[in-house]
mmCIF entry with sequence, helices, sheets and N, C-alpha, C, O atoms, coordinates in Angstrom:
data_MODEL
# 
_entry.id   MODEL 
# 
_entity.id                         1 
_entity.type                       polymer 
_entity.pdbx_number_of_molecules   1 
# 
_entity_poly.entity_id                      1 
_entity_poly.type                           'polypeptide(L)' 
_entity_poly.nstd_linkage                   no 
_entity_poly.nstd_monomer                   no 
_entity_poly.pdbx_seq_one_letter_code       
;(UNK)(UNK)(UNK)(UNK)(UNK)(UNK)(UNK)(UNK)(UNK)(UNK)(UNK)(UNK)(UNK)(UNK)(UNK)(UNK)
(UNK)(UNK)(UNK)(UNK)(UNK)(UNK)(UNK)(UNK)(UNK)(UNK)(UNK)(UNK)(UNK)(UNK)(UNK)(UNK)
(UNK)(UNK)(UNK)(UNK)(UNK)(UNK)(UNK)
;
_entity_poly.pdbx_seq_one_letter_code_can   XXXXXXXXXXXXXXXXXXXXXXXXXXXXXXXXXXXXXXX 
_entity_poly.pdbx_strand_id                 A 
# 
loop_
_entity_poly_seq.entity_id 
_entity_poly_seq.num 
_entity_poly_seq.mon_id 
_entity_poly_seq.hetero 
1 1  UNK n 
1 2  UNK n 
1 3  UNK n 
1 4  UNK n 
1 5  UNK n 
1 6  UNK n 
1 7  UNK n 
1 8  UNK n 
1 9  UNK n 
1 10 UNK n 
1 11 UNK n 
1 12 UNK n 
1 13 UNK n 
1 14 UNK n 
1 15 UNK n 
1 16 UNK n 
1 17 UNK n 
1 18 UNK n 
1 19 UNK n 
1 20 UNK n 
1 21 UNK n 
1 22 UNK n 
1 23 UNK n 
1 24 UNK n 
1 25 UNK n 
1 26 UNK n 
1 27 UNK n 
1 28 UNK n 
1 29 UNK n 
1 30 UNK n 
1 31 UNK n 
1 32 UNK n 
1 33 UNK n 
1 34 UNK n 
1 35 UNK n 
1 36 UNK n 
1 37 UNK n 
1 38 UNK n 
1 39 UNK n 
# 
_struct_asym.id          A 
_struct_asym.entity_id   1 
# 
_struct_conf.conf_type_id            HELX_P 
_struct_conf.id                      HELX_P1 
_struct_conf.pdbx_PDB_helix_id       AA1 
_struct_conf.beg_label_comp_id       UNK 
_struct_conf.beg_label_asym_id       A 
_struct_conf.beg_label_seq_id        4 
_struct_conf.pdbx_beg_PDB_ins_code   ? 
_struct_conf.end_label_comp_id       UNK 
_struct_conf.end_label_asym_id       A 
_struct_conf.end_label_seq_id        34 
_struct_conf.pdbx_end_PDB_ins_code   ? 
_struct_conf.beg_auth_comp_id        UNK 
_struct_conf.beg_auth_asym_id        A 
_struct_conf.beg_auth_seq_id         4 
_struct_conf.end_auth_comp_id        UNK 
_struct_conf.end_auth_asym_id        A 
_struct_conf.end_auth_seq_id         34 
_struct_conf.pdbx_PDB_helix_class    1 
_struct_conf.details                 ? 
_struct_conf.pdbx_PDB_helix_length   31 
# 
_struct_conf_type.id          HELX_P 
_struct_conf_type.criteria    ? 
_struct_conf_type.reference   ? 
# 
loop_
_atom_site.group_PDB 
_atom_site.id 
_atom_site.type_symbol 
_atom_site.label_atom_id 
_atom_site.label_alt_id 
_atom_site.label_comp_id 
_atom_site.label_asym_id 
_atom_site.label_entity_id 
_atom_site.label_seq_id 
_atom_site.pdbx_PDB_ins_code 
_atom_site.Cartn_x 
_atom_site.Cartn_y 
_atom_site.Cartn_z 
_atom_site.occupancy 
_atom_site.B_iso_or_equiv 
_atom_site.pdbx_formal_charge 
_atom_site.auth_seq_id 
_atom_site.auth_comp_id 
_atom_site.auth_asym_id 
_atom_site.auth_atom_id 
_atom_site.pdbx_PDB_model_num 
ATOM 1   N N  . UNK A 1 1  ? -100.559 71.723 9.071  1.00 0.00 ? 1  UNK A N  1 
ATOM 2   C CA . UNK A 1 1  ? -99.685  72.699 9.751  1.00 0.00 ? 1  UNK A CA 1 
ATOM 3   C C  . UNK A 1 1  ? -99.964  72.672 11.261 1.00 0.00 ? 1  UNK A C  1 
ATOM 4   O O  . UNK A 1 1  ? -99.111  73.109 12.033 1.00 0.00 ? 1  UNK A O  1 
ATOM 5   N N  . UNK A 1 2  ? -101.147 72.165 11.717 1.00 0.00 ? 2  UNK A N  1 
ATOM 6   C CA . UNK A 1 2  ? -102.015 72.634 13.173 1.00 0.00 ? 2  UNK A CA 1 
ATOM 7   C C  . UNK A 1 2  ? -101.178 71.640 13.559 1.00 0.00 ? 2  UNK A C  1 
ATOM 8   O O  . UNK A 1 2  ? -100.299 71.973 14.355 1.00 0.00 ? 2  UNK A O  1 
ATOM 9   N N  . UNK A 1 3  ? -101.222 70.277 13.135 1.00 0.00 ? 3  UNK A N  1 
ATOM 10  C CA . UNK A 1 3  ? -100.407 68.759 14.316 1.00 0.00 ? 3  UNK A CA 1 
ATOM 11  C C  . UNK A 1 3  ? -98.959  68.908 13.851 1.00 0.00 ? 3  UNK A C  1 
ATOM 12  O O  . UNK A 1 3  ? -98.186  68.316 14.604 1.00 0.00 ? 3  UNK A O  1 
ATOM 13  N N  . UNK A 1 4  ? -98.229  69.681 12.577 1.00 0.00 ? 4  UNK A N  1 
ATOM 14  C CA . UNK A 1 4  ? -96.841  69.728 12.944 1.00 0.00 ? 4  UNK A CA 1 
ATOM 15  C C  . UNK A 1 4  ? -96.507  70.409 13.743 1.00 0.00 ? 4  UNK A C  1 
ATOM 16  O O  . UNK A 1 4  ? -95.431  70.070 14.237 1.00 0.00 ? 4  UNK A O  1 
ATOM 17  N N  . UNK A 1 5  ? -97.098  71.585 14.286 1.00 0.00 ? 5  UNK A N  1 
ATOM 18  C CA . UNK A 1 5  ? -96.380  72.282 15.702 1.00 0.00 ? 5  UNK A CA 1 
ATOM 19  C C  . UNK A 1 5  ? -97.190  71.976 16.838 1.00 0.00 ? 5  UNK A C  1 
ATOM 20  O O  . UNK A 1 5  ? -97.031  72.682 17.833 1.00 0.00 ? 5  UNK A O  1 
ATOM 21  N N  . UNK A 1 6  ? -98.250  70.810 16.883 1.00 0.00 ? 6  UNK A N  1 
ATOM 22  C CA . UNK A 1 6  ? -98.744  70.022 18.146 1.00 0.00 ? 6  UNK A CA 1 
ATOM 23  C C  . UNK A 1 6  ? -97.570  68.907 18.014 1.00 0.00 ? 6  UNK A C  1 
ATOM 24  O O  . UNK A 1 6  ? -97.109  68.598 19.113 1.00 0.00 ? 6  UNK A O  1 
ATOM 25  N N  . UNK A 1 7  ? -97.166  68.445 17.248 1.00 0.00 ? 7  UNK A N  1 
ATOM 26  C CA . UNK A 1 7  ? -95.952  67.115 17.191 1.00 0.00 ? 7  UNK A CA 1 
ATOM 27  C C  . UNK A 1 7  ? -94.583  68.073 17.420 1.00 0.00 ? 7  UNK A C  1 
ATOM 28  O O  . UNK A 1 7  ? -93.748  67.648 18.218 1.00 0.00 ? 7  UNK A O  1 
ATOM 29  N N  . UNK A 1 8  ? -94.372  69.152 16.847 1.00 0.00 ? 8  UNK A N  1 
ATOM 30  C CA . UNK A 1 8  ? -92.908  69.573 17.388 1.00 0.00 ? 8  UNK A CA 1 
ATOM 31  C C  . UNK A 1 8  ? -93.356  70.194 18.860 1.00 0.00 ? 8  UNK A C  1 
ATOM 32  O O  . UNK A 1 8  ? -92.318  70.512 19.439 1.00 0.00 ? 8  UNK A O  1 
ATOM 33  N N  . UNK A 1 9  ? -94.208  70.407 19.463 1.00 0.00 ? 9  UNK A N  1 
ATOM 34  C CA . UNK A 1 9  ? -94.532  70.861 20.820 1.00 0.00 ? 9  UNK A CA 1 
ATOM 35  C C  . UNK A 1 9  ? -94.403  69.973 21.803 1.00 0.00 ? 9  UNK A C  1 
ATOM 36  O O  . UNK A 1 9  ? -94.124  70.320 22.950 1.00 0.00 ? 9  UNK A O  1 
ATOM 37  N N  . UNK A 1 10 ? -94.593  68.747 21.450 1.00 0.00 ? 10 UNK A N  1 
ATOM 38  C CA . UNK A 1 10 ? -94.819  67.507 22.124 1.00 0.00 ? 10 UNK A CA 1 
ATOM 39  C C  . UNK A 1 10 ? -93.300  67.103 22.185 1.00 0.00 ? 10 UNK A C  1 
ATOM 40  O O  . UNK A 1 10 ? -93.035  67.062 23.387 1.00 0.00 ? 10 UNK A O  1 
ATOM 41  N N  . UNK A 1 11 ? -92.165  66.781 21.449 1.00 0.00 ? 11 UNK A N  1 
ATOM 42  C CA . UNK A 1 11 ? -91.138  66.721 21.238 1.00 0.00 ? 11 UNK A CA 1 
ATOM 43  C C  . UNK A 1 11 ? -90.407  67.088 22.199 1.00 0.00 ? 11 UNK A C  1 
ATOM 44  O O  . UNK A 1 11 ? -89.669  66.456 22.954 1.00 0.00 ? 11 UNK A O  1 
ATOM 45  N N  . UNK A 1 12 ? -90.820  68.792 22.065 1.00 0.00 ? 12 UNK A N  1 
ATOM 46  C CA . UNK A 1 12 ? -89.777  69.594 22.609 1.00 0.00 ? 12 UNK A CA 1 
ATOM 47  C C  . UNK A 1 12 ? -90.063  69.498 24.196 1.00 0.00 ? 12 UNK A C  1 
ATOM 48  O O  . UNK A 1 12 ? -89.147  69.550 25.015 1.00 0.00 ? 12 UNK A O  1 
ATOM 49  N N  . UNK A 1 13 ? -91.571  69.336 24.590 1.00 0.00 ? 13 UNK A N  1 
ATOM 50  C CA . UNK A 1 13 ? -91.821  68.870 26.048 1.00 0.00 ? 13 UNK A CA 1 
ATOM 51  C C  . UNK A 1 13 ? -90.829  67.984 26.338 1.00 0.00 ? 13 UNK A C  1 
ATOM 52  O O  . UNK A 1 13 ? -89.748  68.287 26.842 1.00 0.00 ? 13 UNK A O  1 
ATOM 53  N N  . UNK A 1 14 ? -91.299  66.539 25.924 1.00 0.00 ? 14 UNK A N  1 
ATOM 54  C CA . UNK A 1 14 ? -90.579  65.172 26.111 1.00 0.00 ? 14 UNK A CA 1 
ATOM 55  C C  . UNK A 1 14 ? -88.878  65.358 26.045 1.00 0.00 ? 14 UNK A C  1 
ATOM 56  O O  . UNK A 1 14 ? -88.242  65.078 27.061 1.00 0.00 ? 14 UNK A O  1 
ATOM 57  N N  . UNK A 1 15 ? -88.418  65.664 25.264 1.00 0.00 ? 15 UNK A N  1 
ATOM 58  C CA . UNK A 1 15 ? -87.057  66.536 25.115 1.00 0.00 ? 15 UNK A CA 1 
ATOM 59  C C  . UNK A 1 15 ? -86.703  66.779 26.543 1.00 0.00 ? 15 UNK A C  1 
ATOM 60  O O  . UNK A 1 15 ? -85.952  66.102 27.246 1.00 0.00 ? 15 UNK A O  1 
ATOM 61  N N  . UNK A 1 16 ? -87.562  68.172 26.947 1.00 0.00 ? 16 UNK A N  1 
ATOM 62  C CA . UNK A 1 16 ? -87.050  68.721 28.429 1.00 0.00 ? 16 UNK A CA 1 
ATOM 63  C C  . UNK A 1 16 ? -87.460  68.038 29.379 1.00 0.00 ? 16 UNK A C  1 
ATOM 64  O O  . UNK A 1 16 ? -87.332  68.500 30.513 1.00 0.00 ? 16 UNK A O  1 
ATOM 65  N N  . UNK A 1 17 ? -88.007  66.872 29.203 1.00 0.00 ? 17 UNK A N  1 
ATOM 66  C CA . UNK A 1 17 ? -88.270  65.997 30.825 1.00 0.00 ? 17 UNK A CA 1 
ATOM 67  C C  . UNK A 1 17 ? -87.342  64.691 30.755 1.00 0.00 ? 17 UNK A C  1 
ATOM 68  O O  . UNK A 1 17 ? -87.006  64.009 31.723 1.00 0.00 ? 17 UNK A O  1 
ATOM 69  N N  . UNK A 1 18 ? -87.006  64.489 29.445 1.00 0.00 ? 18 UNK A N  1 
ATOM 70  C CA . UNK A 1 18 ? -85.732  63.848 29.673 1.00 0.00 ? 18 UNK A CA 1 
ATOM 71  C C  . UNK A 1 18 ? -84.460  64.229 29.869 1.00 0.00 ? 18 UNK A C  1 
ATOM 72  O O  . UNK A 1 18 ? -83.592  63.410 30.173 1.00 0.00 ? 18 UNK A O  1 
ATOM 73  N N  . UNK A 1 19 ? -84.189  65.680 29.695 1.00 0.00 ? 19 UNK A N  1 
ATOM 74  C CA . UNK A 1 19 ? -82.974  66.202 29.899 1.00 0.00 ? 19 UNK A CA 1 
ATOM 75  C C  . UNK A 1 19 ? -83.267  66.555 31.270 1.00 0.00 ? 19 UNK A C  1 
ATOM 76  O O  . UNK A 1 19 ? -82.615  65.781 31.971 1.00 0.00 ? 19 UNK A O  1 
ATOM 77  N N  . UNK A 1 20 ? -83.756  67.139 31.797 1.00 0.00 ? 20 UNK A N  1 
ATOM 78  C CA . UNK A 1 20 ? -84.513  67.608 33.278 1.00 0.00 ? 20 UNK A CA 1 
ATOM 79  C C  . UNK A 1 20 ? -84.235  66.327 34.360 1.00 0.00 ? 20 UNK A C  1 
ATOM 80  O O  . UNK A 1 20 ? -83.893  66.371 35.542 1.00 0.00 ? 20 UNK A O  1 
ATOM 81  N N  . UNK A 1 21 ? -84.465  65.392 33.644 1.00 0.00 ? 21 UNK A N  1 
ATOM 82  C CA . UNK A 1 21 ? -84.588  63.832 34.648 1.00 0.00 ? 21 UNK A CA 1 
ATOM 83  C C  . UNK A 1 21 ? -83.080  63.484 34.540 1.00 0.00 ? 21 UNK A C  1 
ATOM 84  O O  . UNK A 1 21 ? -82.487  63.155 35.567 1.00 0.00 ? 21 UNK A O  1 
ATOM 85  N N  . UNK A 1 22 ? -82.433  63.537 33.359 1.00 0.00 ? 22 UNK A N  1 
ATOM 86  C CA . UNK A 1 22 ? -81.026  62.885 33.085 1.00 0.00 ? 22 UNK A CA 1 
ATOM 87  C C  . UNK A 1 22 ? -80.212  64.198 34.349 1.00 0.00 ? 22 UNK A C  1 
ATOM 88  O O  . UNK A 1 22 ? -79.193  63.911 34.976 1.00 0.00 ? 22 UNK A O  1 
ATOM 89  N N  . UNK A 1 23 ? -80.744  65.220 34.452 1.00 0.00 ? 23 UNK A N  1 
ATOM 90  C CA . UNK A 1 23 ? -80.038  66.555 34.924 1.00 0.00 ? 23 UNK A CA 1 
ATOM 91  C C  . UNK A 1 23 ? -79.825  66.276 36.504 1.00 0.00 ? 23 UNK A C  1 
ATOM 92  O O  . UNK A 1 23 ? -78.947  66.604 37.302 1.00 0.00 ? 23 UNK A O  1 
ATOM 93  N N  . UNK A 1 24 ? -81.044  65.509 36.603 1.00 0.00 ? 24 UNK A N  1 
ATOM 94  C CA . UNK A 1 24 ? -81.740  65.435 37.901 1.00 0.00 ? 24 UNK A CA 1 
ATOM 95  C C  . UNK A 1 24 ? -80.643  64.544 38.688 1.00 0.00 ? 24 UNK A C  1 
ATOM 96  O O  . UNK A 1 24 ? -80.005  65.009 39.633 1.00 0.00 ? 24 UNK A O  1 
ATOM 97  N N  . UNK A 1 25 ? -80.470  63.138 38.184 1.00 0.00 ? 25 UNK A N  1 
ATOM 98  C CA . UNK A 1 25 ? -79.912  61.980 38.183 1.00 0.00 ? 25 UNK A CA 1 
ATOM 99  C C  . UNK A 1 25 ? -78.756  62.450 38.435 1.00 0.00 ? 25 UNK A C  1 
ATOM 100 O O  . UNK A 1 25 ? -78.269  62.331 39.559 1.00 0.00 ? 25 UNK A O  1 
ATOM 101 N N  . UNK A 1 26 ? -78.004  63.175 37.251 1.00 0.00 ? 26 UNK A N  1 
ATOM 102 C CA . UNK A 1 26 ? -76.701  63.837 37.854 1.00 0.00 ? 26 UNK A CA 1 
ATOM 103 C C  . UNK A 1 26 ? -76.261  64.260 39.206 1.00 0.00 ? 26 UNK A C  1 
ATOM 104 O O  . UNK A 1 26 ? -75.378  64.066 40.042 1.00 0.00 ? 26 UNK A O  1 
ATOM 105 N N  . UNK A 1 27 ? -77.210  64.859 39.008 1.00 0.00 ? 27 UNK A N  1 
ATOM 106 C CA . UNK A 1 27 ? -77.089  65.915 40.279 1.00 0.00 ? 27 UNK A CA 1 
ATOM 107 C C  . UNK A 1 27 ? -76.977  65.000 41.887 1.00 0.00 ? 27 UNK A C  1 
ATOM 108 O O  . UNK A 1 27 ? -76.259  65.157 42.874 1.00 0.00 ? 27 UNK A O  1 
ATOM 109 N N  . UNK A 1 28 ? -77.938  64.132 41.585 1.00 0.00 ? 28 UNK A N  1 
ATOM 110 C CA . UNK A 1 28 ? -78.023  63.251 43.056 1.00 0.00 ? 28 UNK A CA 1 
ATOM 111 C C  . UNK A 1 28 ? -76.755  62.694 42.910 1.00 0.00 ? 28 UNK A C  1 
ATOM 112 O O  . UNK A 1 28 ? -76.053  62.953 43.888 1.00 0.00 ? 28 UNK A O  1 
ATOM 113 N N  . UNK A 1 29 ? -76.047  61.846 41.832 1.00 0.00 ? 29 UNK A N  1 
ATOM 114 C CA . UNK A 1 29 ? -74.667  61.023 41.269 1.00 0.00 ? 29 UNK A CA 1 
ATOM 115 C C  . UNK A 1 29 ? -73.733  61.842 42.203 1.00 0.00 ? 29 UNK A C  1 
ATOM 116 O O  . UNK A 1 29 ? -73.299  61.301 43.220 1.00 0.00 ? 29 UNK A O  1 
ATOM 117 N N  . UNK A 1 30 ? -73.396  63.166 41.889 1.00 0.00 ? 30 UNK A N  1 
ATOM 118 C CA . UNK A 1 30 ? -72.227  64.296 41.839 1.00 0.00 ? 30 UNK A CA 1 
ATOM 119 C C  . UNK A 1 30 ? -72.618  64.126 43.440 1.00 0.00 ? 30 UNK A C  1 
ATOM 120 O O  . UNK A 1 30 ? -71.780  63.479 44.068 1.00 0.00 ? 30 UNK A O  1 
ATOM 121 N N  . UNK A 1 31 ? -73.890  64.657 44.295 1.00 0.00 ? 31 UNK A N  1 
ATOM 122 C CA . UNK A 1 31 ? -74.272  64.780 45.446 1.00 0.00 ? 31 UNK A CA 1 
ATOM 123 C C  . UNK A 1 31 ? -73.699  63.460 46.425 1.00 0.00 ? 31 UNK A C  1 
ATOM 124 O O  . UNK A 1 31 ? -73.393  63.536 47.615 1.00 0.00 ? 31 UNK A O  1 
ATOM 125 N N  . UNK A 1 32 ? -73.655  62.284 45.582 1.00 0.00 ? 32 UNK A N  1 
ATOM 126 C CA . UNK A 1 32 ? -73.345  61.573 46.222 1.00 0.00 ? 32 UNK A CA 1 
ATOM 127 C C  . UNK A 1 32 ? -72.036  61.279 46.709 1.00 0.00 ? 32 UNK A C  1 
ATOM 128 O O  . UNK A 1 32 ? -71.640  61.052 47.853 1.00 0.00 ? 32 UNK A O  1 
ATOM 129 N N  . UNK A 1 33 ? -71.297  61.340 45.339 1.00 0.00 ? 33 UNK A N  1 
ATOM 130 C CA . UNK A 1 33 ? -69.485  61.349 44.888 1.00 0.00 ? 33 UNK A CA 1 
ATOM 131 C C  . UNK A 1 33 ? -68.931  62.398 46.048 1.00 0.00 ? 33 UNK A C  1 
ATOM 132 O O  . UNK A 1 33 ? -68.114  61.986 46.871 1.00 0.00 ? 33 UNK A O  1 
ATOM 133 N N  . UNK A 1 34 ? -69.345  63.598 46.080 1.00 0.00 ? 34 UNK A N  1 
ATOM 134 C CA . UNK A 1 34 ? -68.926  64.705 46.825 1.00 0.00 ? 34 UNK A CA 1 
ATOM 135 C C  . UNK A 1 34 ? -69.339  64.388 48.516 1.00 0.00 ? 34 UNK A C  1 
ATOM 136 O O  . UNK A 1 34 ? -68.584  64.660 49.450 1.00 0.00 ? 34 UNK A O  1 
ATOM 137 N N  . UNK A 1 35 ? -70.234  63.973 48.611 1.00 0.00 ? 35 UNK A N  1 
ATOM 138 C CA . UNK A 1 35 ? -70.281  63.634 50.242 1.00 0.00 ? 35 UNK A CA 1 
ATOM 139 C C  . UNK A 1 35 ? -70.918  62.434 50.607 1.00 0.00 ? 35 UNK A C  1 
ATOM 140 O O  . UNK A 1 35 ? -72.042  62.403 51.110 1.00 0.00 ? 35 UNK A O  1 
ATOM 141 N N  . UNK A 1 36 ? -69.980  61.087 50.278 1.00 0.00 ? 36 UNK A N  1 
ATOM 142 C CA . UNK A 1 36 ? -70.408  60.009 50.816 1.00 0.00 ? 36 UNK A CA 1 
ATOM 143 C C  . UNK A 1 36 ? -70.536  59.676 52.382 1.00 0.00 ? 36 UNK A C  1 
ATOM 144 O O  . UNK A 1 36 ? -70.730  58.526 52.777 1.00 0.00 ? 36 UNK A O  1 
ATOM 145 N N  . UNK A 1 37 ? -70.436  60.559 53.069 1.00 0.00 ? 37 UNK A N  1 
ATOM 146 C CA . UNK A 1 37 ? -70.525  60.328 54.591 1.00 0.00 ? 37 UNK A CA 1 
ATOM 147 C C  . UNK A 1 37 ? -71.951  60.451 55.202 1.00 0.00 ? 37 UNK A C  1 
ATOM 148 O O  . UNK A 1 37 ? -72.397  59.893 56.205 1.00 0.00 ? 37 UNK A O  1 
ATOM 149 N N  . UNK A 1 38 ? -72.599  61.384 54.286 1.00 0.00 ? 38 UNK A N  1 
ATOM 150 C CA . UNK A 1 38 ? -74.789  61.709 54.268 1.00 0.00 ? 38 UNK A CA 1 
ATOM 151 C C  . UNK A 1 38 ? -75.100  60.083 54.106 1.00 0.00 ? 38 UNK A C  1 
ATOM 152 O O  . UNK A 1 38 ? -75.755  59.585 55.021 1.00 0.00 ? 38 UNK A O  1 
ATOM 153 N N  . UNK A 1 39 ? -74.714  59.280 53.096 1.00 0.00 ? 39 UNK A N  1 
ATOM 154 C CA . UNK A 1 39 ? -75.184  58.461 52.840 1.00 0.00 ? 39 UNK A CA 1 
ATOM 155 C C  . UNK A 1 39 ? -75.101  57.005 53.387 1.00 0.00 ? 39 UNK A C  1 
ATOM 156 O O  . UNK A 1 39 ? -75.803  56.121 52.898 1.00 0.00 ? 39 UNK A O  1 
# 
């Protein structure tokens, strides 16, 4: 029971640093689309 909610804990980390990073990525994408003249 102790390493299935150390393995679903771990998951759910990894989970939010790939959604966080994919979020991230967006964000610079959209940043870019919207004002290509910064760049």
């Amino acid at each position: 029971m102790r390493s299935r909610s150390r393995m679903l804990l771990l998951i759910t980390v990894v989970l939010s640093i790939l959604i966080g990073a994919s979020s991230a990525m967006a964000k610079e994408r959209v940043v870019q689309l919207t004002l290509p003249d910064c760049s």
